[in-house]
C-alpha positions as CSV (number, residue, x, y, z in Angstrom):
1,X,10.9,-37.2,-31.7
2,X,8.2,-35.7,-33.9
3,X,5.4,-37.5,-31.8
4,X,6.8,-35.8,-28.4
5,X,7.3,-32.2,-30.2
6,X,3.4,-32.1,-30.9
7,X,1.9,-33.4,-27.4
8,X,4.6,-31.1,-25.8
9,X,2.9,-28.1,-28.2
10,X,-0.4,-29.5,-27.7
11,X,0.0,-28.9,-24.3
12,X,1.4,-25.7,-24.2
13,X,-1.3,-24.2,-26.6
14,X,-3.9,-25.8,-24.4
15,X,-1.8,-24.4,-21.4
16,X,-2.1,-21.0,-22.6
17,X,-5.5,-20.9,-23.9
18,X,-7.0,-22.1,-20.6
19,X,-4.5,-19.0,-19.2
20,X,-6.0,-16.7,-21.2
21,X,-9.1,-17.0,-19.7
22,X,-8.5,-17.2,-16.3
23,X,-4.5,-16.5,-15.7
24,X,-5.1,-18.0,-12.0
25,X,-5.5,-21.8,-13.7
26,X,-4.0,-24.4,-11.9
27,X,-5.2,-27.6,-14.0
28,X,-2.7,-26.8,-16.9
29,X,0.2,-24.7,-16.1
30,X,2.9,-23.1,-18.0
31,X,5.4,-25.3,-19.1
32,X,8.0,-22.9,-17.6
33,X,6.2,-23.4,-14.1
34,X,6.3,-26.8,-14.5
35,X,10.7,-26.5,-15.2
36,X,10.7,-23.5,-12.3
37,X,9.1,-26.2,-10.1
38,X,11.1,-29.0,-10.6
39,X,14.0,-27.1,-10.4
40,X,13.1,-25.6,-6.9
41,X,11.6,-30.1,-5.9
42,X,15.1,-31.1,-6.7
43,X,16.7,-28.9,-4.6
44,X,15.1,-27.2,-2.0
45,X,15.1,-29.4,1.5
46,X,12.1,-29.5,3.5
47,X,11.7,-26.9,6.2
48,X,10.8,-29.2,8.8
49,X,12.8,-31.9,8.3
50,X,16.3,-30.1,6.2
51,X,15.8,-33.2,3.7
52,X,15.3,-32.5,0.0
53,X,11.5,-35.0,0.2
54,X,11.6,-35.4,-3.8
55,X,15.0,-37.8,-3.5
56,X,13.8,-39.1,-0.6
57,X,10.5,-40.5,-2.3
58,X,12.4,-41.5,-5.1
59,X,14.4,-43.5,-3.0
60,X,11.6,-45.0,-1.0
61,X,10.1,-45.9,-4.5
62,X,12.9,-47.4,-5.9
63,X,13.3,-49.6,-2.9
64,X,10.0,-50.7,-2.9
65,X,9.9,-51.7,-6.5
66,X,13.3,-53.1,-6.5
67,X,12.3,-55.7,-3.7
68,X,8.7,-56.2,-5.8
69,X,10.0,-57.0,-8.8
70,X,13.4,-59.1,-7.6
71,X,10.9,-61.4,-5.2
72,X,8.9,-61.6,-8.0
73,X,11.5,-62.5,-11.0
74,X,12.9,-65.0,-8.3
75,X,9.7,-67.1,-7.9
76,X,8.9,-66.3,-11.4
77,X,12.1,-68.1,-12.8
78,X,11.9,-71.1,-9.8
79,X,8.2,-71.8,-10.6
80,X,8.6,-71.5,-14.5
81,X,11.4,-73.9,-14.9
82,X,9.9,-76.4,-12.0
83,X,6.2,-75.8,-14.5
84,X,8.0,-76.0,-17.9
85,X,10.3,-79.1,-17.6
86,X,8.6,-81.3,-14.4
87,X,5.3,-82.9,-16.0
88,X,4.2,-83.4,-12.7
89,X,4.7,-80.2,-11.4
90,X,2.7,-78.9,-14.7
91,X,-0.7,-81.1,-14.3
92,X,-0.6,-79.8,-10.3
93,X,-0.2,-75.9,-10.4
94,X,-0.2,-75.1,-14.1
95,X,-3.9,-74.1,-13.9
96,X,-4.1,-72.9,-10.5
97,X,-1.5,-70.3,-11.5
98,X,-3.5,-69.5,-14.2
99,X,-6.5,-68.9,-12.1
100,X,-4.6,-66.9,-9.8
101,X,-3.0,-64.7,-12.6
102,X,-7.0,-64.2,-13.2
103,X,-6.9,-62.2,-9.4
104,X,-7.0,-58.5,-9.4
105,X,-4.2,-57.1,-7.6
106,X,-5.6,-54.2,-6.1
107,X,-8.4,-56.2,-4.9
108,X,-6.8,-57.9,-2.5
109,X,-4.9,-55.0,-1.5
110,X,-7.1,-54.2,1.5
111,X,-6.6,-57.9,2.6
112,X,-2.7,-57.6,2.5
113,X,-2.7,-54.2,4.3
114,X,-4.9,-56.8,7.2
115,X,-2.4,-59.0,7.2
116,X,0.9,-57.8,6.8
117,X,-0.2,-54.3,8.0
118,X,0.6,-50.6,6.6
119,X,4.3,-51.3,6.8
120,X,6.5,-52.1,3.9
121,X,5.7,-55.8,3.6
122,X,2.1,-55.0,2.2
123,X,3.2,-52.5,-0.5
124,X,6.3,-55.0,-1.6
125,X,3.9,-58.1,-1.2
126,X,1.6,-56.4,-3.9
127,X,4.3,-55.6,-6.3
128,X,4.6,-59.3,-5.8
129,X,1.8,-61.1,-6.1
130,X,1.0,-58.7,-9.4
131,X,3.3,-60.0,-11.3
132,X,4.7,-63.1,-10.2
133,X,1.5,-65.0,-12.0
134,X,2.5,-63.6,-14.9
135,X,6.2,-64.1,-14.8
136,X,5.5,-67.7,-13.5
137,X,3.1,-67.9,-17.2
138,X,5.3,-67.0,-19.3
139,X,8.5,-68.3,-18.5
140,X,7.0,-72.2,-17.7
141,X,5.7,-71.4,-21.3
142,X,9.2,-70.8,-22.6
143,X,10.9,-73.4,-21.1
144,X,8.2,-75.9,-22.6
145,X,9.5,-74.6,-25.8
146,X,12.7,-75.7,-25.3
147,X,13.9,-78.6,-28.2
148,X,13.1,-82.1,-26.7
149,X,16.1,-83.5,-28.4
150,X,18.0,-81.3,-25.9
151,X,16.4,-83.1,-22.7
152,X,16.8,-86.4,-23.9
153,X,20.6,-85.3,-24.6
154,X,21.5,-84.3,-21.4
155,X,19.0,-87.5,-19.7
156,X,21.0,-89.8,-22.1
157,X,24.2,-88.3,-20.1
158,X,23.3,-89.1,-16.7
159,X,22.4,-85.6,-16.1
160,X,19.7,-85.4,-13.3
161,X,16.6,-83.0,-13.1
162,X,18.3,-80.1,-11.4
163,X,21.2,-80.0,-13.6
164,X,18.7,-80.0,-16.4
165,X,17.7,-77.3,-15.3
166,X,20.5,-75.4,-14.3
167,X,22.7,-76.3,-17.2
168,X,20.3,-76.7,-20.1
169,X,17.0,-74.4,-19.1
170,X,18.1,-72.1,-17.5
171,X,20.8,-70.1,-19.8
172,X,18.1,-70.5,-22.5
173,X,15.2,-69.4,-20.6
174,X,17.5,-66.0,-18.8
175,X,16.7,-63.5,-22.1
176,X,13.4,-64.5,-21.9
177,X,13.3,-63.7,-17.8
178,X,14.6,-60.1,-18.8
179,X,12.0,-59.1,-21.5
180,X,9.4,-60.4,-18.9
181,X,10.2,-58.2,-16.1
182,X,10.8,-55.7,-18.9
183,X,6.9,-56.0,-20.0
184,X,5.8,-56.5,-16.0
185,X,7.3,-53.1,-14.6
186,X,4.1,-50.9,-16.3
187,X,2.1,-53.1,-13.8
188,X,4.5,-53.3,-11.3
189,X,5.0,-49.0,-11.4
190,X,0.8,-49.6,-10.8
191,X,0.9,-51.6,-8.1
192,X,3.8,-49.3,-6.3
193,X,2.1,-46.3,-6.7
194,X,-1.4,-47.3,-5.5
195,X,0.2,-49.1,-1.9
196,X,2.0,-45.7,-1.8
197,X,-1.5,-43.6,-2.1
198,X,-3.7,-45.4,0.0
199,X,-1.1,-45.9,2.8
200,X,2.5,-44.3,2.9
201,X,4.5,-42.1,4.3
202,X,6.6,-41.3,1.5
203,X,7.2,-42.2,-2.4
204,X,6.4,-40.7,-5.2
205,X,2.8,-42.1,-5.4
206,X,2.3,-40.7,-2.1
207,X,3.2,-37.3,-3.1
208,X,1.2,-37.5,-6.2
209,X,-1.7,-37.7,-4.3
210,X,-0.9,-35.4,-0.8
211,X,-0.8,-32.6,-3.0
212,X,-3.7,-33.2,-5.3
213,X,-6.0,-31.9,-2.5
214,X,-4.2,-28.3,-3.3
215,X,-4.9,-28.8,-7.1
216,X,-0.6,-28.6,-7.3
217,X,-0.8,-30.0,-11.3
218,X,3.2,-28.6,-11.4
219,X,4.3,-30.7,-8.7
220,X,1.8,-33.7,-9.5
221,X,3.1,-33.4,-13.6
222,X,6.7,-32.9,-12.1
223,X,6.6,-36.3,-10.6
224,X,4.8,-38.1,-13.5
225,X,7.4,-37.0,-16.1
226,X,10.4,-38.1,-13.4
227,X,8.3,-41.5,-12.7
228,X,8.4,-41.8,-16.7
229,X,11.9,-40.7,-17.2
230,X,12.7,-43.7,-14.0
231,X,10.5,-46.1,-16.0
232,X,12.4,-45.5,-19.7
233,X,15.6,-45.7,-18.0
234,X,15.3,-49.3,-16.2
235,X,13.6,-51.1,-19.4
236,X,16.4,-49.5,-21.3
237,X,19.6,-50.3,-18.7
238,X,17.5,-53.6,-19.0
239,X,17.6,-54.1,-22.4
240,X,21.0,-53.3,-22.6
241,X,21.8,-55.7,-19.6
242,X,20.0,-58.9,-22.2
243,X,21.6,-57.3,-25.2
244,X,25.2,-57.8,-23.5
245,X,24.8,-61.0,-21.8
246,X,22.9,-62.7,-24.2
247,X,23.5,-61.3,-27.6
248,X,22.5,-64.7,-29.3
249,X,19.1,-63.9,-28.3
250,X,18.5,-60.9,-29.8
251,X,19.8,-61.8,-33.0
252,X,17.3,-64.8,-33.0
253,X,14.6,-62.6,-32.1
C-alpha cells in the first residue's frame, strides 16, 4: 500500500500547491472534488434523458470489451491448437500471423470504421484483431511445448487429431489461455477506449474525451480511477477463475 499512499499525497500536495496560486485550477483538483464528483456521477440521472449516463457507459464498455476479448480468446484458442499441434497448419500461417501481430491496431482503425461503419462491429472488431495475433502467438507456442511422448501416447491409441486436441491439448493449454487474455486486456482497455473516442455515442472513453473540451479533470480522473478499479477487478476474478479450475497449474508455475 505504501507505493499508493505516496502518489495519492503526491497528488494532493501538488493539488494544493497549484490551488494556492490560482484557487480557480481545474488541471489538479482537490481530492475531495474528485470524491464530491463521483459521488454526484454515480447517482444523479441525466436531465435529458432521467438515466444515471456513468452506469450506462460502463455498461456500453463492458459489452464492448466483453464481445472483443471473447471473439478474440475463441480464435485465439482455435488457431493456437490448429498452429501448435498440425505441422502443416504451422509451415502455412505460423509467419503470416506473426507478420500480422507486426500491424498496428489503431492504424487500421479508420479502415474498419470504412468497412464495418461507426456502429458496434468496428469498435468490437478492433478489440479483435488487437489481440487475437497475440493470443493466437502465444498459445500455438504453448501447445508446441506440450511432451511429445504425450502425442505419440494418444496416436498409439487410435486417438485421431481432433481428440488430440480436445482431450490432450486442450486441458493443458486452458491456464495458459487465461493468463493470456489476462496480459491482453491492457491492450484490449486501449483499443476500447480509442473506438469509443473517435466515434461513439456512449462508454467510458467517450466520456473521457466529451468533457475534456471543458477542462472537467474531476470527471475525466473519476472515470480513469473506475476504468482502473474495472481493470484490477477482471485480471483478479480471472486469476481466481485459473487458480480454481486449474490449481495444478499454478503450483507448476
Amino acid at each position: 500500500m505504501v507505493p499508493f499512499v505516496l502518489v495519492l499525497l503526491a497528488y494532493a500536495m501538488g493539488s494544493e500547491a497549484r490551488r494556492a496560486v490560482n484557487p480557480a485550477d481545474k488541471l489538479l483538483p482537490a481530492p475531495a472534488q474528485i470524491v464530491e464528483t463521483a459521488a454526484r456521477l454515480v447517482a444523479e440521472p441525466d436531465r435529458r434523458s432521467g438515466i444515471i449516463l456513468f452506469w450506462q457507459d460502463t455498461a456500453s464498455s463492458l459489452r464492448r470489451l466483453a464481445l472483443g476479448v471473447g471473439i478474440g480468446a475463441g480464435l485465439g484458442l482455435l488457431f493456437g491448437l490448429a498452429i501448435g499441434l498440425l505441422p502443416l497448419v504451422r509451415t502455412s500461417f505460423s509467419g503470416f500471423v506473426a507478420v500480422l501481430s507486426m500491424v498496428p491496431p489503431l492504424a487500421i482503425l479508420p479502415i474498419l470504421f470504412i468497412v464495418f461503419g461507426l456502429g458496434e462491429v468496428s469498435k468490437v472488431a478492433l478489440i479483435a484483431i488487437g489481440i487475437t495475433p497475440f493470443l493466437i502467438r502465444d498459445l500455438s507456442a504453448r501447445t508446441s511445448e506440450l511432451p511429445f511422448e504425450q502425442l505419440v501416447k494418444a496416436q498409439t491409441l487410435g486417438a485421431s487429431s481432433l481428440a488430440i486436441a480436445l482431450r490432450v491439448a486442450l486441458p493443458q493449454i486452458m491456464p495458459r489461455l487465461i493468463q493470456a487474455v489476462r496480459l491482453s486486456l491492457g491492450p484490449a482497455w486501449l483499443f476500447l477506449i480509442a473506438a469509443e473516442a473517435i466515434a461513439s455515442q456512449d462508454g467510458l472513453g467517450y466520456r473521457i474525451f466529451l468533457v475534456r473540451r471543458y477542462l472537467a479533470m474531476d470527471v475525466i480522473l473519476t472515470y480513469v480511477i473506475w476504468i482502473t478499479v474495472i481493470a484490477f477487478a477482471l485480471d483478479w476474478l480471472l486469476a481466481r477463475l485459473s487458480r480454481r479450475l486449474y490449481p495444478w497449474a499454478e503450483v507448476r508455475a
